[in-house]
N, C-alpha and C positions, 0 to 999 in steps of 0.2 A: 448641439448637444455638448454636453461636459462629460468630464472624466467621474467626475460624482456621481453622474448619473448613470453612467454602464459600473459602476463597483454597485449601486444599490439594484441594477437592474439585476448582477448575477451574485447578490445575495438574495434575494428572491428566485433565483433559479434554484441557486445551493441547498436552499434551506426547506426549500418548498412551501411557500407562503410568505406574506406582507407580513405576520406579528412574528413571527418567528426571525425574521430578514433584520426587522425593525429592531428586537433583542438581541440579536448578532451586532448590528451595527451603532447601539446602544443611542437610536436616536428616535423620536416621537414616529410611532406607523401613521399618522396624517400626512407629515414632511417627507417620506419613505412615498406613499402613496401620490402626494403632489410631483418628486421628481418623478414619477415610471411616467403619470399621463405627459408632462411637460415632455420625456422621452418619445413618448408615443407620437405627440401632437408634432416633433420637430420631424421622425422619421414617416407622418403621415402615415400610419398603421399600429393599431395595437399589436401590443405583446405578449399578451395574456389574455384567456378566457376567463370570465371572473364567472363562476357559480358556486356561491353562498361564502363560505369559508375558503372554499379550492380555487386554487389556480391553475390553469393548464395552458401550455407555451402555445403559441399560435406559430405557424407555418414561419411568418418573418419572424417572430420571439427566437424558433430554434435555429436560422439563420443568422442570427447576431450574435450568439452564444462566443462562437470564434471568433472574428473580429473584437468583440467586446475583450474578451481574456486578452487576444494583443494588447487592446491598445491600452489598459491598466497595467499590464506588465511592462509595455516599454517607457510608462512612465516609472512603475518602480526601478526599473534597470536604472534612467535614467537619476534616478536623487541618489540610489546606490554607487553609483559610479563618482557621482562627486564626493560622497562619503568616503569610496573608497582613496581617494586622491587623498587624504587626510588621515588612511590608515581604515584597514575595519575597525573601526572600535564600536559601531553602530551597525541596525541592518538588519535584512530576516532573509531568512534562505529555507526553500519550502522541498518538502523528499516526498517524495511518494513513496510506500513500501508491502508489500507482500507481509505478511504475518508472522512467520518463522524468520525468515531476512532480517524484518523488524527489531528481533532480540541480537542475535548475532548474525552477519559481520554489522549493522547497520549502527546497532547500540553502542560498540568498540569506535566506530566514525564519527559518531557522535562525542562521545568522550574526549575525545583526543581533538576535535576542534573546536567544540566548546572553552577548553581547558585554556589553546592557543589565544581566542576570541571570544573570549566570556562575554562579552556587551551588545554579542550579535543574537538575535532569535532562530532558532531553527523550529520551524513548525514540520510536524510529519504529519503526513494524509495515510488514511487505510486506502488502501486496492486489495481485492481479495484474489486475484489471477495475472497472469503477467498482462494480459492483452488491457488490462485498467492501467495498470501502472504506466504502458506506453501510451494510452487513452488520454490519460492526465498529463504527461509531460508533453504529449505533442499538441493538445487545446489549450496548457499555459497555465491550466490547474497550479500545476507545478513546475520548477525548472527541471529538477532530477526526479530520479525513481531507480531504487532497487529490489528486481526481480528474480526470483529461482526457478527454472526451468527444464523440464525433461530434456528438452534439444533447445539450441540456440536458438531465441526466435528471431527470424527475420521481421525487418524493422526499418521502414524506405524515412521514414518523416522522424527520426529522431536517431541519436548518435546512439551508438551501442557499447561498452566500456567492459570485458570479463575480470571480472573479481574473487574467481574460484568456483570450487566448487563445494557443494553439502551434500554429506551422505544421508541416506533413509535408513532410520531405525525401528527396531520393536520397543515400544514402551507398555509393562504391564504392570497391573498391580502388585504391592507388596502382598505376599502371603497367598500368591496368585499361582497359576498352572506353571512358571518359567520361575527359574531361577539365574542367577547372574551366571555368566559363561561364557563360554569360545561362540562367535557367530553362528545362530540358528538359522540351519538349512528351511527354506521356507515350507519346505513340505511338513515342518511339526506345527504349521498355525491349523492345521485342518481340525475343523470342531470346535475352534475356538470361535469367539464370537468377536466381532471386527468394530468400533467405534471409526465410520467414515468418513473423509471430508468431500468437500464437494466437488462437483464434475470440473476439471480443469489446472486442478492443482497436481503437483510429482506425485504428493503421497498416497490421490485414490488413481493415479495411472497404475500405481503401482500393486495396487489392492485388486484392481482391476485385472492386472496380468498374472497376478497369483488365482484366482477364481477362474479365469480362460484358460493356465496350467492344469485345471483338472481337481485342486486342492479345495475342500472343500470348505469355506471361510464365512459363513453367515452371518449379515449386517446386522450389528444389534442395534444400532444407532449411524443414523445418517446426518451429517448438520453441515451448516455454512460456520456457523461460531465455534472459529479453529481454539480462542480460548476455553473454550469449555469444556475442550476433548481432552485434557489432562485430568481435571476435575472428575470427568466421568469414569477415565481408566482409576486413579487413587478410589474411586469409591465401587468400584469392583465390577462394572457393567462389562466393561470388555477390555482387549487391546485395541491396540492404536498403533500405526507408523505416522510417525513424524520424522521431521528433519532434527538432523542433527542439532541444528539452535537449542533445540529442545532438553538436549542430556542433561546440563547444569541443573536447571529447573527441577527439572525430571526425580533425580539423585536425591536433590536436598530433601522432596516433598516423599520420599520411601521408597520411589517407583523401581523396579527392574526393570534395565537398560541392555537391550543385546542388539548389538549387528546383525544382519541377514548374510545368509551364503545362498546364492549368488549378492553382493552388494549391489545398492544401486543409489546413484549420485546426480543431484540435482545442479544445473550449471547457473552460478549467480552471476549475475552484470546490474551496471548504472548506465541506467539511460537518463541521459543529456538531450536539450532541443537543439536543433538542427540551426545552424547561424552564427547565434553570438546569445554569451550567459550574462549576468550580470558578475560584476566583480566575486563578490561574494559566493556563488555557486562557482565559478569557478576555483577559487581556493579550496571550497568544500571538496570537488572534485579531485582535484591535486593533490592534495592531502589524503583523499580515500584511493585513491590508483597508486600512492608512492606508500602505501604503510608510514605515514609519520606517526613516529612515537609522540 
C-alpha cells in the first residue's frame, strides 16, 4: 500500500461516498475506485460495503481508519518539518473547534498567525461538543482543537492547554420582553420561551439547570444548528443563552445582551496530540498560549 492510497481511502470515509471523495480530491471516481480495490486486494479484505450508491465501512475499513490518519499525518509532519527548516512560509495547520470558541478566542489566533505567516493554510474543522473536538485531534483528524466546557474535561490521549474562560449570556430580541441592564437574575426568564442547543454543550447544561431550579422556561425551539439560534432570537421566536463569543455579533444585529445572576462560565482549552506536532502547529500553539499580538 501507498500513502495515496489511505488519503483516498479516508476521503471516502470523510465524505461518505466514491463521487463525492472523488470531488473532494479533484480526481476521476474510476482512478479513486481503482486505488480502494488495489487497497483492498494489498490488505486482503475489503473496506467497504458497496450497495447501490452507499458505502458502509466494513469491520477492517473501521479498523484502518486510525492507523490510516497516522500514517498520512506523519507524512505531512514530515514535508512540514523540512519546510519548516527554511522558515514557515509554506504549510497547513488543521483546528478543530466548537462553535462559539470558533468566533472568539479562536478567530483572534487566527488573525494574529495568519498575519505573522500569511503563506501558511489553516484549515478549521466543525466539532459540535468538546468530546468531537478531542475525537479529531486524538484519530489525527486534526492536530489542535479548541473546546468550551462546563468542567475541565479529562483527556488521557491528547495534551490539554487552558486558554480561559467564557461567560453564558442572555441574548434576546430587539423590542423584546428584556431590555439592556444590570445582570438578569435567572428567575425573570420564567414564561419566556427558550431557543435550545443541543444535549452536551455549556449553554443547554445551563438551560437545563435553570428548568431543574423550579423556573419555569419552555423550549420554543430545539436545534443542533448553533448558527441559527441568533437568526431565530432577532426574528422574535425566543431567547437564547449563548457564550459570550456571541455579544459582538449579537449588539451589531439589534439584539439585547444581559448577563445572568448567578453567572456561569464556560472553561476554554486547546487540545494538542499527544507525542510530537508538526512545526507548524506548534508555532500555532505558542502563539495562542503566549497572547502574541
Amino acid at each position: 500500500m501507498d500513502v495515496r492510497q489511505l488519503e483516498y481511502f479516508l476521503a471516502v470515509v470523510d465524505h461518505g461516498g466514491f463521487n463525492r471523495a472523488a470531488g473532494a480530491l479533484f480526481v476521476a471516481q474510476p482512478s479513486l475506485s481503482q486505488a480502494i480495490r488495489g487497497l483492498e486486494k494489498d490488505l486482503g479484505t475489503p473496506l467497504f460495503h458497496r450497495t447501490g450508491r452507499r458505502v458502509v465501512l466494513t469491520e477492517a475499513g473501521r479498523a484502518l481508519i486510525g492507523p490510516a490518519r497516522q500514517a498520512v499525518r506523519s507524512l505531512e509532519v514530515a514535508r512540514e518539518s523540512v519546510t519548516a527548516a527554511q522558515g514557515l512560509r509554506t504549510g497547513r495547520v488543521a483546528v478543530a473547534s466548537m462553535p462559539s470558541p470558533a468566533i472568539e478566542p479562536l478567530g483572534g489566533m487566527v488573525r494574529r498567525f495568519a498575519a505573522r505567516y500569511p503563506g501558511v493554510e489553516v484549515v478549521l474543522r466543525d466539532a459540535p461538543v468538546p468530546g468531537a473536538v478531542i475525537d479529531m485531534v486524538r484519530t489525527g483528524v486534526t492536530e489542535l482543537g479548541l473546546l468550551s466546557a462546563w468542567d475541565p474535561p479529562a483527556a488521557t490521549e491528547v495534551d490539554l492547554y487552558p486558554v480561559g474562560e467564557q461567560r453564558l449570556v442572555l441574548v434576546a430580541p430587539p423590542d423584546g420582553p428584556f431590555e439592556p441592564g444590570p445582570p438578569l437574575p435567572r428567575e425573570r426568564l420564567a414564561g419566556h420561551r427558550l431557543i435550545a442547543g443541543e444535549r452536551g454543550t455549556g449553554m443547554r447544561r445551563l438551560a437545563d439547570e435553570i428548568r431543574a431550579a423550579g423556573v419555569d422556561v419552555p423550549f420554543a425551539v430545539e436545534t443542533d444548528h448553533r448558527a441559527a439560534i441568533l437568526s431565530l432570537v432577532l426574528k422574535g421566536v425566543g431567547v437564547a443563552i449563548l457564550a459570550e463569543a456571541w455579544r459582538p455579533l449579537a449588539l451589531r444585529a439589534g439584539a439585547v445582551v444581559r448577563d445572568l445572576d448567578p453567572p456561569a462560565c464556560l472553561h476554554l482549552a486547546l487540545a494538542g496530540r499527544k507525542g510530537w506536532l508538526s512545526p507548524i502547529a506548534e508555532e500555532f500553539l505558542r502563539m495562542a498560549l503566549s497572547r502574541d499580538p
